[in-house]
ZAKOL-858793 format. One record per residue (C-alpha): residue in three letters; x, y, z. Coordinates in steps of 0.1 Angstrom, whole numbers. Example, Ala and Ser with C-alpha at 12.3 -4.5 7.8 and 13.67 -1.06 7.14 Angstrom:
BEGIN
   residuo       X       Y       Z
       ALA     123     -45      78
       SER     137     -11      71
***
This chain:
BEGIN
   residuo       X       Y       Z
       UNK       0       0       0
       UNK      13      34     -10
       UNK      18      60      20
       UNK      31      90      -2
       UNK       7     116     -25
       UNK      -1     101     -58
       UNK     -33     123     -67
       UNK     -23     155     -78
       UNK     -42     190     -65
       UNK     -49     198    -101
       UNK     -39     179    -131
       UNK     -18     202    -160
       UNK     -52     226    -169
       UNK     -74     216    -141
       UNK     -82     251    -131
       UNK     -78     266    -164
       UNK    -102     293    -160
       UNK    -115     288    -130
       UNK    -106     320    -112
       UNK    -138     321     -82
       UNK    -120     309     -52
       UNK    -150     293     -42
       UNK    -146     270     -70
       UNK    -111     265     -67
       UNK    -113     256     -28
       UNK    -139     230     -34
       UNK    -118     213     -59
       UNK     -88     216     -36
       UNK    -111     201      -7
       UNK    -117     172     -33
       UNK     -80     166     -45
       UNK     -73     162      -7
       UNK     -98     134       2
       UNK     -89     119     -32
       UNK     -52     117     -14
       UNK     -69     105      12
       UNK     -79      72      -5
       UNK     -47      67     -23
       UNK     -32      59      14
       UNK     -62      39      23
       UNK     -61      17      -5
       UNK     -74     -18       1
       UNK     -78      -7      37
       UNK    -113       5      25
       UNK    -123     -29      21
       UNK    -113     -44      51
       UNK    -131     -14      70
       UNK    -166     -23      52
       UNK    -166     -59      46
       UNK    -203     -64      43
       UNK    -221     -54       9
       UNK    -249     -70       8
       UNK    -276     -39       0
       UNK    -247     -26     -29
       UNK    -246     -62     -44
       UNK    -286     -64     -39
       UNK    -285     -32     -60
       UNK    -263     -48     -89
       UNK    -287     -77     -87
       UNK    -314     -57     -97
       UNK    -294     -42    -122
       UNK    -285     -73    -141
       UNK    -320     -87    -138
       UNK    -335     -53    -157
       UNK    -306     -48    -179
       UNK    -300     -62    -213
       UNK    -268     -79    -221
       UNK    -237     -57    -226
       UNK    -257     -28    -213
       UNK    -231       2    -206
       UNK    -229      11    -167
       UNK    -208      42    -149
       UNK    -196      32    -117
       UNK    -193      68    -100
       UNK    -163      63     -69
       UNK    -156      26     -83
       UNK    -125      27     -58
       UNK    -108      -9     -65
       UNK    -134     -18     -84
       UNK    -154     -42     -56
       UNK    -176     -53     -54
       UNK    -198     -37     -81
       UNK    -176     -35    -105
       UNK    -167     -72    -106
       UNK    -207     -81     -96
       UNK    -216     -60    -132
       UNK    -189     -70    -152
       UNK    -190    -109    -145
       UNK    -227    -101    -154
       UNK    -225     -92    -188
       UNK    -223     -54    -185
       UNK    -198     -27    -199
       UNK    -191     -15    -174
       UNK    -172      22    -172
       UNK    -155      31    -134
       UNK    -151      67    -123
       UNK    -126      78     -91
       UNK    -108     111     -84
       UNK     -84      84     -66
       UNK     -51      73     -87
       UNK     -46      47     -56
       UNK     -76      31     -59
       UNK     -76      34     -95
       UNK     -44      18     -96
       UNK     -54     -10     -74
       UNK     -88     -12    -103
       UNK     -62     -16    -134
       UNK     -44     -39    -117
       UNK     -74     -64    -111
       UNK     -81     -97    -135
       UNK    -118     -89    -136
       UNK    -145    -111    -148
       UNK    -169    -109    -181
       UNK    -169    -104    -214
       UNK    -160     -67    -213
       UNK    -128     -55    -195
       UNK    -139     -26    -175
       UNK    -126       6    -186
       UNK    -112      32    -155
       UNK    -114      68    -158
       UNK     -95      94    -133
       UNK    -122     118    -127
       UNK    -138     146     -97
       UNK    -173     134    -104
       UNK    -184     175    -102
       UNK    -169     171    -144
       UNK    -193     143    -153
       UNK    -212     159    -186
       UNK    -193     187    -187
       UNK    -169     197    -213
       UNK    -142     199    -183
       UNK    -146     158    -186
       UNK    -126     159    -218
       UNK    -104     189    -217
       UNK     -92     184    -182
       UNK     -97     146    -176
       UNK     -95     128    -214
       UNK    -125     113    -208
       UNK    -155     128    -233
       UNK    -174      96    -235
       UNK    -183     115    -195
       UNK    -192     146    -212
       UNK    -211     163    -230
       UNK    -205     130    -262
       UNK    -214     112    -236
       UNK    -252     119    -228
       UNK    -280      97    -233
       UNK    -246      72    -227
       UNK    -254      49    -199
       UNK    -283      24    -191
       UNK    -276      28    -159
       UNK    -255      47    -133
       UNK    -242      29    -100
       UNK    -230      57     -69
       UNK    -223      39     -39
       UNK    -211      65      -8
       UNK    -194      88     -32
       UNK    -218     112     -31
       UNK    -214     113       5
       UNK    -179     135      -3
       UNK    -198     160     -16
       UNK    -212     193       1
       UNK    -252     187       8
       UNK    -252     221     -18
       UNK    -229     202     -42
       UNK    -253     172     -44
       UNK    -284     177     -66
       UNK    -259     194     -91
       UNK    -241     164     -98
       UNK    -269     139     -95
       UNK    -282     163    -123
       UNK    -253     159    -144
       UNK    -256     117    -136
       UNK    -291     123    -148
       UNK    -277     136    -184
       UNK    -255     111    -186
       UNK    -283      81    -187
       UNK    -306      73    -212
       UNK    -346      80    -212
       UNK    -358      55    -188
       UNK    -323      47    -175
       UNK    -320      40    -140
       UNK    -298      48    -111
       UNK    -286      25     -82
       UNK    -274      46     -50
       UNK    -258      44     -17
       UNK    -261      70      12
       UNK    -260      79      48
       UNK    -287      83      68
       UNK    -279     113      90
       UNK    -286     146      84
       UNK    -252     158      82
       UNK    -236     185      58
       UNK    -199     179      54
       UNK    -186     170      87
       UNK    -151     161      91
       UNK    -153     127     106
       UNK    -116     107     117
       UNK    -115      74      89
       UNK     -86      51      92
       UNK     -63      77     104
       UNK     -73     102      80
       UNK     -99     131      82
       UNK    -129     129      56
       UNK    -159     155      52
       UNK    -193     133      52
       UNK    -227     146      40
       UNK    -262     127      46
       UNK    -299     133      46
       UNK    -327     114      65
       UNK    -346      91      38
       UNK    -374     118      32
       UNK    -353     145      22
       UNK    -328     124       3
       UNK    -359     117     -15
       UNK    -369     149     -22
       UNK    -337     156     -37
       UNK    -336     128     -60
       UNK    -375     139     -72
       UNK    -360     178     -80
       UNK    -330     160     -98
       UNK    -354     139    -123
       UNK    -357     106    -110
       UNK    -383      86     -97
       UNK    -374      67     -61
       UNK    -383      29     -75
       UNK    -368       9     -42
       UNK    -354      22      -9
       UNK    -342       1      17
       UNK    -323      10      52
       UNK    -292     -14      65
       UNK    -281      -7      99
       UNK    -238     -13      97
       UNK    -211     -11     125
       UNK    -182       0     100
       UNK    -154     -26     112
       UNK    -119     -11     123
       UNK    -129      24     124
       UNK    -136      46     148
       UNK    -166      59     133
       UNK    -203      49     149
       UNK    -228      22     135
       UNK    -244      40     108
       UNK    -278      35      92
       UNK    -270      26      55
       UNK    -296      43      25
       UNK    -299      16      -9
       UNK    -324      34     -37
       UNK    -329      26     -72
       UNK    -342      57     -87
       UNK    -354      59    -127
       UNK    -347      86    -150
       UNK    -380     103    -156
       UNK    -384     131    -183
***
């Protein structure tokens, strides 16, 4: 496991002409917890061994997708479980992380299926915007890349975001899918708005919502709540508290 910086701040044109400071320190804020989970690595894993309401959700996925169907794993990490679960299903599936750690730990893996999974280094604010290919070499997550995806899988990435930075991006994930497509997601339940919580001996900023509002957010961002199911969890080897676990599968509507 790596213990030295591997993501950097701001790839070569990453803040090309961003000059509002507000912008700039949220991206900073992001590059840091990306660095973050370059030093955790497979530690992630170990710290959250139980999946079952994420594999549940790539279940359901399979069962209502056709056959080499194209899927964005937003925060794919390592690439498990969902990654694997999709891809040995059948699915192309495309993985997103701002992590080069985790990332590196993804290319690395002998995955399942008929379609090797492609990994793209990304901050998931860039999804289906034109920053996605001049900053990150990635268009098929930009604009060329809308009406893309059958279905988009986001499990606890979102949870890195400001509450305020949330329904912007599940707006962009929303552009990114098809009529119809649909949208597997993992949160928090806690009403908390970026709260610097100790994680295997790094600080990360967590956001949540109670179920209700979560779904309210999810209705203004275009998508109808299908499924949503609660998991109580006692992370393993953290310090953080047992944590009530959010599983939705949403459809694109409109």
């Amino acid at each position: 496991m790596t213990t030295g910086q591997i993501s950097d701040p701001f790839p070569v044109g990453e803040d090309a002409g961003d000059d509002d400071p507000e912008v700039r320190r949220r991206r900073a804020a992001r590059a840091l917890q990306a660095v973050a989970f370059d030093t955790i690595g497979a530690g992630y894993g170990e710290a959250f061994p139980a999946k079952d309401g994420q594999l549940a959700c790539g279940r359901l996925l399979l069962a209502r997708l056709e056959p080499g169907a194209p899927v964005l794993d937003v925060g794919c990490g390592t690439g498990d479980p969902t990654v694997r679960q999709l891809a040995a299903g059948g699915l192309r599936v495309t993985g997103a992380d701002l992590s080069d750690g985790m990332l590196a730990l993804a290319r690395r893996t002998a995955f399942p299926g008929v379609f090797p999974p492609v990994f793209h280094r990304i901050d998931l604010y860039d999804l289906a915007t034109e920053r996605a290919d001049r900053v990150w070499n990635a268009p098929e997550l930009g604009p060329d890349g809308r009406g893309r995806f059958a279905a988009v899988t986001a499990f606890f990435s979102l949870i890195l975001l400001p509450q305020d930075e949330i329904p912007t991006v599940l707006g962009q994930l929303h552009e990114l899918l098809r009529p119809g497509g649909l949208l597997a997601l993992g949160m928090v339940e806690a009403d908390l708005d970026h709260v610097p919580l100790p994680f295997l001996g790094r600080e990360l900023r967590i956001s949540g919502y109670l179920r209700e509002d979560l779904e309210r957010v999810l209705v203004s961002a275009g998508f109808a709540v299908e499924e949503c199911s609660g998991h109580p969890y006692a992370p393993a080897s953290t310090s953080l508290p047992p944590e009530e676990q959010l599983f939705l599968c949403c459809r694109r509507v409109g």
